[in-house]
TORTIMI-30079 format. One record per residue: x negated, z negated, y negated of N, C-alpha, C in turn; residue in one letter. Coordinates in nm, 4 decimals. Each point is the difference from the previous one (the first is absolute). Example, Ala and Ser with C-alpha at 12.3 -4.5 7.8 and 13.67 -1.06 7.14 Angstrom:
<pts>
<<-1.3190; -0.7800; 0.5690>; <0.0890; 0.0000; -0.1190>; <-0.0900; 0.0000; -0.1200>; A>
<<0.0350; 0.0720; -0.1050>; <-0.0820; -0.0060; -0.1190>; <0.0770; -0.0730; -0.1090>; S>
</pts>
This chain:
<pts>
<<1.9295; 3.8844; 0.9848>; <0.1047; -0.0975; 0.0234>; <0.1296; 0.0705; 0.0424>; X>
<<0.0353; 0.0819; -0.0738>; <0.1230; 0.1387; 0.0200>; <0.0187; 0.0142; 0.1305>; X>
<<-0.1454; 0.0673; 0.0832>; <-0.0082; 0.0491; 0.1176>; <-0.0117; -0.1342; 0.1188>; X>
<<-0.0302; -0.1100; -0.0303>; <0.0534; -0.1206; 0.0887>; <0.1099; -0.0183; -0.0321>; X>
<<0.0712; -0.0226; -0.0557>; <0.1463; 0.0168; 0.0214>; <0.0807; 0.0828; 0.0588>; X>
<<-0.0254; 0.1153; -0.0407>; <0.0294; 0.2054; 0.0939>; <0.0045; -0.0721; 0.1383>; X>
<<-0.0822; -0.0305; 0.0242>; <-0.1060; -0.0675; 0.1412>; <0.1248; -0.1074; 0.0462>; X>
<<0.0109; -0.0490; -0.0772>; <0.0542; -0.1368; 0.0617>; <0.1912; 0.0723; 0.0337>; X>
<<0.0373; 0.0783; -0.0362>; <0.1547; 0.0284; -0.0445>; <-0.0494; 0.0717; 0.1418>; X>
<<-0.0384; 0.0881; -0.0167>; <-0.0368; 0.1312; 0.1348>; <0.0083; -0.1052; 0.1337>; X>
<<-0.0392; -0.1089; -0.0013>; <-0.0505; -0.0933; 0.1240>; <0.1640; -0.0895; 0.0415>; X>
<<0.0557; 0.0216; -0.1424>; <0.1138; -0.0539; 0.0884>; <0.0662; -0.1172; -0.0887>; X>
<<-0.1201; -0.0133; -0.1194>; <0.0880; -0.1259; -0.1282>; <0.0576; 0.0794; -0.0834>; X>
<<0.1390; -0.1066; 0.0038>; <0.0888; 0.0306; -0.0860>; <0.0305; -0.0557; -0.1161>; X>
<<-0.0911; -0.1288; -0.0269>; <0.0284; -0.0681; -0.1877>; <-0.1568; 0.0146; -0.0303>; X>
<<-0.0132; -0.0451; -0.1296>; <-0.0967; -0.0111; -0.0711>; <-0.0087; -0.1529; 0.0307>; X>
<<0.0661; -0.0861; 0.0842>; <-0.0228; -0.1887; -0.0136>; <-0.1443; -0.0278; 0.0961>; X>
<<-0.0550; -0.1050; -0.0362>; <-0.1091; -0.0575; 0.0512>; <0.0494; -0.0359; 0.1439>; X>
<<-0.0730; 0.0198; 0.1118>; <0.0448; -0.0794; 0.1339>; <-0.0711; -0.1468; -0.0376>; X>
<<0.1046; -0.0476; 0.0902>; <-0.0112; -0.1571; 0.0580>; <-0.1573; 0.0140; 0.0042>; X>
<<-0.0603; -0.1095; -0.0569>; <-0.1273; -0.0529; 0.0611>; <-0.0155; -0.0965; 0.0941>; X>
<<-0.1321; -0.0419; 0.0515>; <0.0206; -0.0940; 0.0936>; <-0.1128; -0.1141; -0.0701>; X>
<<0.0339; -0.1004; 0.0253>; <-0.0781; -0.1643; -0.0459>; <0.0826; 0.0114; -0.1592>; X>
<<-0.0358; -0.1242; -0.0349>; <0.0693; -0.0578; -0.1274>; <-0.1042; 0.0364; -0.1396>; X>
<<0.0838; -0.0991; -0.1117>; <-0.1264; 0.0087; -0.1036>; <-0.1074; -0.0771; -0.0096>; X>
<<-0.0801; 0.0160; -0.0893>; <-0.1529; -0.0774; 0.0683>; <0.0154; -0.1330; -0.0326>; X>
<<-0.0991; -0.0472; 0.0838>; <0.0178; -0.1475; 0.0195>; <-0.1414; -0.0789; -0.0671>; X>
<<-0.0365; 0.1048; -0.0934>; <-0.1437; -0.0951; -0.0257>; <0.0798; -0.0882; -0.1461>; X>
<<0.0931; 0.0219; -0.0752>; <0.0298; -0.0436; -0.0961>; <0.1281; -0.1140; 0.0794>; X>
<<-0.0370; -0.1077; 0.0677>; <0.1180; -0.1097; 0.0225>; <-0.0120; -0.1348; -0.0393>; X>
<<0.1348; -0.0421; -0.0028>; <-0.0423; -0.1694; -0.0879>; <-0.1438; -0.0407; 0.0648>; X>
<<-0.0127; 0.0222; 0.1310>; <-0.1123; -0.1077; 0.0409>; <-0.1241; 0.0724; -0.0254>; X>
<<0.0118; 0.1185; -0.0145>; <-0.1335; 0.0602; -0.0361>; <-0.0168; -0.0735; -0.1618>; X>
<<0.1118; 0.0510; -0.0897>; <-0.0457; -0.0464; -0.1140>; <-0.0661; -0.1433; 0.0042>; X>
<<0.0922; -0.1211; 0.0516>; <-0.0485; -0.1074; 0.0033>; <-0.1329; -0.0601; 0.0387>; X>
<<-0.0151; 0.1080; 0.1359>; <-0.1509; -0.0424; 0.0365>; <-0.1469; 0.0903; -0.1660>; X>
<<0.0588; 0.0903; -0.0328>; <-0.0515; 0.0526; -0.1142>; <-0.0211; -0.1354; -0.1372>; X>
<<0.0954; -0.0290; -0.0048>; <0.0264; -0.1202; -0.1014>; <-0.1335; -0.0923; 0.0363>; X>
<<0.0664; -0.0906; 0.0999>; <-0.0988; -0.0645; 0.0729>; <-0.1297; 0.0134; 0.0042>; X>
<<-0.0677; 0.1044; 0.0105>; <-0.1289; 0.0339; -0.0228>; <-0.0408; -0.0077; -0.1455>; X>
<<0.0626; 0.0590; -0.0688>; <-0.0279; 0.0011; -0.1631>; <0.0074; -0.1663; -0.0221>; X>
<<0.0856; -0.0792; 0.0086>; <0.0096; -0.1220; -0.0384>; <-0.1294; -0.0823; 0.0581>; X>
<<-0.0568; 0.0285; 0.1349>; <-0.1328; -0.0722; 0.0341>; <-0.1160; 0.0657; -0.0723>; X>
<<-0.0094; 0.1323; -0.0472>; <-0.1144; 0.0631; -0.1084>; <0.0421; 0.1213; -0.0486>; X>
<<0.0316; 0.0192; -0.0977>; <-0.0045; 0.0571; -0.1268>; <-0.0416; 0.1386; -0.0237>; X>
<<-0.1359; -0.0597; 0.0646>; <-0.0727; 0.1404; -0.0336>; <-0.0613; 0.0856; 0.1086>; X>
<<0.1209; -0.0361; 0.1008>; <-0.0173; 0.1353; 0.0882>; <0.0204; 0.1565; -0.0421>; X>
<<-0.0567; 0.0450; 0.1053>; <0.0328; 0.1767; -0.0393>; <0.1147; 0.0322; 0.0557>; X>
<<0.0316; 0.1230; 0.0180>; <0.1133; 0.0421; 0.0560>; <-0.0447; 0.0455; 0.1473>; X>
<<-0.1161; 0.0291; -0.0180>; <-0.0656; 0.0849; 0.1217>; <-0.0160; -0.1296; 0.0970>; X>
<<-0.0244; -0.1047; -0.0677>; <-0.0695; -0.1159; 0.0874>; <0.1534; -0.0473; 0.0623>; X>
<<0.0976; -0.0323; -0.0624>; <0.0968; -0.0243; 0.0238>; <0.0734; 0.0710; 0.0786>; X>
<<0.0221; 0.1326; 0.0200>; <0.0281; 0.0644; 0.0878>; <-0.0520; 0.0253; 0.1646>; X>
<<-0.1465; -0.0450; -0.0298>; <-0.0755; -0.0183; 0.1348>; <0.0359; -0.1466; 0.0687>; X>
<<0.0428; -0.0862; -0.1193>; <0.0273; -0.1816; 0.0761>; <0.1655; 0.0366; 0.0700>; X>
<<0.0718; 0.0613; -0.0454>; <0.1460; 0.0154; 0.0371>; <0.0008; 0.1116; 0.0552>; X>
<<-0.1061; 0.1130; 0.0568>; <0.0700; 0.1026; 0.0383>; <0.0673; 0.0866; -0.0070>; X>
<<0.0373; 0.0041; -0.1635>; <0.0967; 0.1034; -0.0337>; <-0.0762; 0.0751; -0.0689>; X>
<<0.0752; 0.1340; -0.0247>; <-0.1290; 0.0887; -0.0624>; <0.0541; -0.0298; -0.1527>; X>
<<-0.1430; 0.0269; -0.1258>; <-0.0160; -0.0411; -0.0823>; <0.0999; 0.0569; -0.0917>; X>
<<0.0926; 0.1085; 0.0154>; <0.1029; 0.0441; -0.1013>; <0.1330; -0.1068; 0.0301>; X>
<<0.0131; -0.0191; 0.1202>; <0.0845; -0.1207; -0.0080>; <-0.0362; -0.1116; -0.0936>; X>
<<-0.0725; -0.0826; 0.0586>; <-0.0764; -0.0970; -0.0822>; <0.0359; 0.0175; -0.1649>; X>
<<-0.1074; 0.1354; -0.0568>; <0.0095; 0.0041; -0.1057>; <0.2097; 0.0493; -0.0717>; X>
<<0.0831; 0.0203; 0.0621>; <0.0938; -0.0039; -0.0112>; <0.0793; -0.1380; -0.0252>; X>
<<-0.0500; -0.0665; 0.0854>; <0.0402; -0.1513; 0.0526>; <-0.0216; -0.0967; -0.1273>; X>
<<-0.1167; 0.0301; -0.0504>; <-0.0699; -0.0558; -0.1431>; <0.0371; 0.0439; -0.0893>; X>
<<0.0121; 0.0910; 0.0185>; <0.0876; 0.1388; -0.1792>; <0.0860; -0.0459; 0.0129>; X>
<<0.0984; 0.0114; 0.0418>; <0.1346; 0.0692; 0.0378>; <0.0502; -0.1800; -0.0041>; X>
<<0.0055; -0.0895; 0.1302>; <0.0581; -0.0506; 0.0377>; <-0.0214; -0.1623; -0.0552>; X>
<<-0.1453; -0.0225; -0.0078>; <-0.0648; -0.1259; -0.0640>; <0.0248; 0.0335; -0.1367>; X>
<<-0.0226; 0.0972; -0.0742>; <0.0050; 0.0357; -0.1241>; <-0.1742; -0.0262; -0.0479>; X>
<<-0.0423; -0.0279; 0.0802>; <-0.1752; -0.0083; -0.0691>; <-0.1017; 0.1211; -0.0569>; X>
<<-0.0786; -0.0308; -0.0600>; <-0.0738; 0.0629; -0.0505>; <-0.1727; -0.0201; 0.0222>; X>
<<-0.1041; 0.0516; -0.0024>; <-0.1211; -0.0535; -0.0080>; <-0.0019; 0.0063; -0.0973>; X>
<<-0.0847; -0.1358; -0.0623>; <-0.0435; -0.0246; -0.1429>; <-0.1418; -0.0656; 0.0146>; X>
<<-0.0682; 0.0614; -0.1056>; <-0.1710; 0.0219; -0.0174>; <-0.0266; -0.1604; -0.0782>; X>
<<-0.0643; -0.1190; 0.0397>; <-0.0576; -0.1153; -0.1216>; <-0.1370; 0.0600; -0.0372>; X>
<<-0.0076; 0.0916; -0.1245>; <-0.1584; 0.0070; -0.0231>; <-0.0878; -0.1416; 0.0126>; X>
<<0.0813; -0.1228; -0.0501>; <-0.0839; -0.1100; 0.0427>; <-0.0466; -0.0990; 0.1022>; X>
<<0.0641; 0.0636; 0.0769>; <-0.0508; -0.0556; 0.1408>; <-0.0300; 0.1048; 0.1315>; X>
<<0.0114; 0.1344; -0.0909>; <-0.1094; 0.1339; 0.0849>; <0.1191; 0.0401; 0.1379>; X>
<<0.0911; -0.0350; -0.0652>; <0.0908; 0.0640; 0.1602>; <0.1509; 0.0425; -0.0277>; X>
<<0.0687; 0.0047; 0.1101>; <0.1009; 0.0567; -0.0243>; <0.1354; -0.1041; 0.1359>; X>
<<0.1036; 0.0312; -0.0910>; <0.0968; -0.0845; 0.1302>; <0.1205; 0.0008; -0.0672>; X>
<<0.0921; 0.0318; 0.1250>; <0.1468; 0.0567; 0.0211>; <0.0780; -0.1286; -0.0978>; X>
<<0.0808; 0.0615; -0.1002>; <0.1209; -0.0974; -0.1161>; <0.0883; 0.0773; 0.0417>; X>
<<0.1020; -0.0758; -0.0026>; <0.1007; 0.0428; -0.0806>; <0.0178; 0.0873; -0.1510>; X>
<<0.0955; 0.1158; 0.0218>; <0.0078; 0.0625; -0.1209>; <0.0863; -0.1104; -0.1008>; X>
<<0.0227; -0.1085; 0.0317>; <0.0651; -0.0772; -0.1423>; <-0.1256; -0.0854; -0.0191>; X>
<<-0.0932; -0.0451; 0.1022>; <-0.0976; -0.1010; -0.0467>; <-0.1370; 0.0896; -0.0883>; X>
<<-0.0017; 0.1773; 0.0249>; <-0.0771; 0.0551; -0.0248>; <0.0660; 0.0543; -0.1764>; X>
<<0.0947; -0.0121; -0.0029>; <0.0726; 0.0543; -0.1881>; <-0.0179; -0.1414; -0.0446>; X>
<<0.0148; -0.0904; 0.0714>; <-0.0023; -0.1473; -0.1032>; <-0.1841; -0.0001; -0.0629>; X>
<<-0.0799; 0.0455; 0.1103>; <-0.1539; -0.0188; -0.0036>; <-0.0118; 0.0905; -0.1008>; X>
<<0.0383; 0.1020; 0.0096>; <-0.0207; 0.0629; -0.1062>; <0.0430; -0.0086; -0.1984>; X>
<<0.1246; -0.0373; 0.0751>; <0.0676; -0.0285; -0.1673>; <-0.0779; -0.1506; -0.0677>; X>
<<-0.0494; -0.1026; 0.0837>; <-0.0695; -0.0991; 0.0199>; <-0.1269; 0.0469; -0.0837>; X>
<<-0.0851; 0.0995; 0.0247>; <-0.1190; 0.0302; -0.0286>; <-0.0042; 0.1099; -0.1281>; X>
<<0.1388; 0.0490; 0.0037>; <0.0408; 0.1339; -0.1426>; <-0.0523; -0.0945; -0.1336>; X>
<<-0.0271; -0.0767; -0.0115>; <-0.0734; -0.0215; -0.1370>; <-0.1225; -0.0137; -0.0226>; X>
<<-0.0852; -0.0232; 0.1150>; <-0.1427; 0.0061; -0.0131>; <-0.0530; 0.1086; 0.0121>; X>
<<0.1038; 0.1223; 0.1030>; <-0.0297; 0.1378; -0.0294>; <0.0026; 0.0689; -0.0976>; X>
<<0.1093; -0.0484; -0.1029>; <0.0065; 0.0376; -0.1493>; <-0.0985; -0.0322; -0.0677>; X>
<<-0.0573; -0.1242; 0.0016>; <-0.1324; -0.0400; -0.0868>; <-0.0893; 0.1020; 0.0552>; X>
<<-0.0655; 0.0394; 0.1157>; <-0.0894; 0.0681; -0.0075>; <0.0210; 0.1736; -0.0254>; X>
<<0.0912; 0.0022; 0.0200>; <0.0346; 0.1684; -0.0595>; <-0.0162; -0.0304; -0.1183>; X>
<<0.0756; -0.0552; -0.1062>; <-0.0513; -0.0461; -0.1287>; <-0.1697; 0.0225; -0.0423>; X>
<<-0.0352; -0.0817; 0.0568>; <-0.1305; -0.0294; -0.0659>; <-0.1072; 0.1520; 0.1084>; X>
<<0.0663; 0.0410; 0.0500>; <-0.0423; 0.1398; 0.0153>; <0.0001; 0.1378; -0.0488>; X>
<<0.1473; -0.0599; -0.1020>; <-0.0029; 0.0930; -0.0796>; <-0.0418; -0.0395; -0.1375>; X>
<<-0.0301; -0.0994; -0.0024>; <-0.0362; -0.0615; -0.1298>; <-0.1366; 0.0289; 0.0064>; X>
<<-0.1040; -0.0360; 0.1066>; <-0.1269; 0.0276; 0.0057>; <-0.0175; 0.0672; 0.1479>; X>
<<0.0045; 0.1055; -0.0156>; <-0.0475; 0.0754; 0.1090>; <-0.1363; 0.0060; 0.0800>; X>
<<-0.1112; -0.0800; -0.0792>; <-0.1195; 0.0617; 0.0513>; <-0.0465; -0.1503; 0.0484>; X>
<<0.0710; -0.1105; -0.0592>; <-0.0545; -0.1278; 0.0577>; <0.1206; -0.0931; 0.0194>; X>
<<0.1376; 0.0569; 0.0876>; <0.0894; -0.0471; -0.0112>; <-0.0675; -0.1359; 0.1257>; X>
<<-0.0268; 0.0265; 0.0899>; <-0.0782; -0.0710; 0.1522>; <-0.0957; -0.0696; -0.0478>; X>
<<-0.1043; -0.0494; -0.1121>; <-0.0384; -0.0821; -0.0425>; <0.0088; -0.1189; -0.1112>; X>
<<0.1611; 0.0064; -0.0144>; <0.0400; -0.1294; -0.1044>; <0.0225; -0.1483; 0.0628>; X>
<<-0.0682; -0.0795; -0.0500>; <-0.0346; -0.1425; 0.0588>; <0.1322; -0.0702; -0.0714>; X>
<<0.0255; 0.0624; -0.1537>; <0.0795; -0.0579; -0.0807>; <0.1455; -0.0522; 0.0594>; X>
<<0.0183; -0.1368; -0.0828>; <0.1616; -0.0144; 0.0367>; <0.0297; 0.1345; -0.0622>; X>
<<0.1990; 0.0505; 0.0841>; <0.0425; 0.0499; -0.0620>; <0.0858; -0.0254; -0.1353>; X>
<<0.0183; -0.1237; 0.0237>; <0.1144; -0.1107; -0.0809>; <-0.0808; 0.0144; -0.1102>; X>
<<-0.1495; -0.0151; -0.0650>; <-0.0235; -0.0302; -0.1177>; <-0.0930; 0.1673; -0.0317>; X>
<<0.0694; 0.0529; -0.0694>; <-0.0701; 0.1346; -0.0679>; <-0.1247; -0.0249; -0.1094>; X>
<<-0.0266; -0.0965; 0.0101>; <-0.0986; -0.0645; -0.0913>; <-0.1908; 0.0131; 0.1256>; X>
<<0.0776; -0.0309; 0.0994>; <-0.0934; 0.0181; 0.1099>; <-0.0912; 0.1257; 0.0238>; X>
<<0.0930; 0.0757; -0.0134>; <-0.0629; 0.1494; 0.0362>; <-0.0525; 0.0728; -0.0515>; X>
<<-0.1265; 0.1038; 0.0545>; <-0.0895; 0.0780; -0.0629>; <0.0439; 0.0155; -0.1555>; X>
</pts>
């Protein structure tokens, strides 16, 4: 690095400043990109990023920028309906804090019975029920 610089002083530069570039900053991150990004998510969910990037043309780090960054979304997994599709990070903490007590029951009774926590039929409400 030393000796490109040596290089560069010898040739005739005199600061250490960046020259002028030419073209602007990038243009894959603009309102209308985002919007057309939006737009797609709002007709299905559970696009990819890859797929989405091939319908709009932009390459997929935009995109996935566009969704991080700018939508604020997240992919979120429904084990019960076997798929996955773009929330919101406030609709994805509500789902979760929503579901924080049925996750507690089964950590519970996993640590309560470790070896047959996945086969209790029992209510949990009546301890009278169970093995």
């Amino acid at each position: 690095m030393r000796l490109r610089w040596f290089n560069r002083f010898l040739e005739g530069k005199e600061t250490m400043d960046n020259a002028p570039r030419s073209g602007g900053p990038s243009t894959s991150v603009k309102t209308d990109n985002i919007e057309r990004v939006r737009q797609v998510l709002l007709q299905n969910r559970r696009l990819s990023i890859r797929w989405i990037s091939k319908k709009l043309g932009n390459s997929k780090d935009s995109v996935s920028t566009i969704i991080h960054k700018y939508l604020d979304c997240i992919k979120m997994i429904f084990k019960r309906h076997c798929d996955t599709r773009w929330s919101s990070r406030r609709q994805a903490v509500a789902a979760l804090q929503k579901n924080l007590p049925s996750v507690h029951k089964v950590l519970q009774r996993m640590t309560d019975r470790p070896n047959n926590w996945t086969t209790d039929t029992a209510s949990d409400d009546d301890p009278s029920q169970r093995d």
